[in-house]
N, C-alpha and C positions, 0 to 999 in steps of 0.2 A: 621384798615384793617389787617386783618392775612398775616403772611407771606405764601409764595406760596409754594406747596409742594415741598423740595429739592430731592425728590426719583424718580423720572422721570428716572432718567437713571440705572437706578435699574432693569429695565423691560427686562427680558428674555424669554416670554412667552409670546404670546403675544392671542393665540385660542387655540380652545381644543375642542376634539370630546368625551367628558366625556358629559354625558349624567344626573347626577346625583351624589349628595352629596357622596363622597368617603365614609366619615365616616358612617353616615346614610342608606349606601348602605350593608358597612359591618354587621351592628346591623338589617337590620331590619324596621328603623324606618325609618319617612318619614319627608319632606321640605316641604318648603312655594316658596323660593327664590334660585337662584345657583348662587355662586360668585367662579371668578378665581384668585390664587395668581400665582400675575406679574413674581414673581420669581421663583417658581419652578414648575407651573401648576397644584397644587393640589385645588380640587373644594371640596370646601364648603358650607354650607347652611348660610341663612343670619340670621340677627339678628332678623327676625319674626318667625325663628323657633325654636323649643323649644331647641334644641338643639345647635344653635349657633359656630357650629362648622369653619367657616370659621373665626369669633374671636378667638375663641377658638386654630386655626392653627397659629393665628398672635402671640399670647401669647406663644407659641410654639416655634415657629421661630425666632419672629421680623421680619417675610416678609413684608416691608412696607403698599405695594399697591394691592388690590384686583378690579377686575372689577367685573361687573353684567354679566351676559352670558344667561342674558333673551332674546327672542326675540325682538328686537328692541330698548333693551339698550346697550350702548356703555362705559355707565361712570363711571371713576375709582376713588375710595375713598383709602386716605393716614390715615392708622392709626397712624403714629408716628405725622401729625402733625394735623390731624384731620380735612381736607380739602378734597375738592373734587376738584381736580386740573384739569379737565376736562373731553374733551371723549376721546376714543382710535381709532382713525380710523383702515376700515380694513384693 
């Protein structure tokens, strides 16, 4: 059984009225997915877009924990332990 994500408390961020992939916003170019990092609120696109940029900001930072900021998803995936340690109530 994995151990359970220790970054829970890591979380400063918790919504966001961003609308679209920061980076991808900048360029041009378009998404599949929008994901939010817990920690500083920068939205990124997921890993079905080509551009991968919300990894892409993990690898950057080390911001643990990103959420989905789809309509009617809640749940937050832990890159450092590679868990999905549940949802994020609002």
């Amino acid at each position: 059984m994995p151990e359970p994500c220790k970054h829970l408390d890591q979380i400063k961020v918790r919504h966001t009225a961003k609308k679209g992939c920061e980076d991808c916003l900048t360029t041009g170019d378009t998404w599949v997915h929008l994901r939010l990092c817990l920690s500083c609120g920068h939205v990124g696109c997921c890993d079905s877009s080509k551009n991968k940029h919300a990894t892409k900001h993990f690898h950057a930072t080390t911001h643990p924990l990103v959420r989905s900021i789809e309509p009617g998803e809640d749940w937050i995936w832990c890159y450092v332990d590679n868990v999905m340690p549940g949802d994020l109530d609002h």
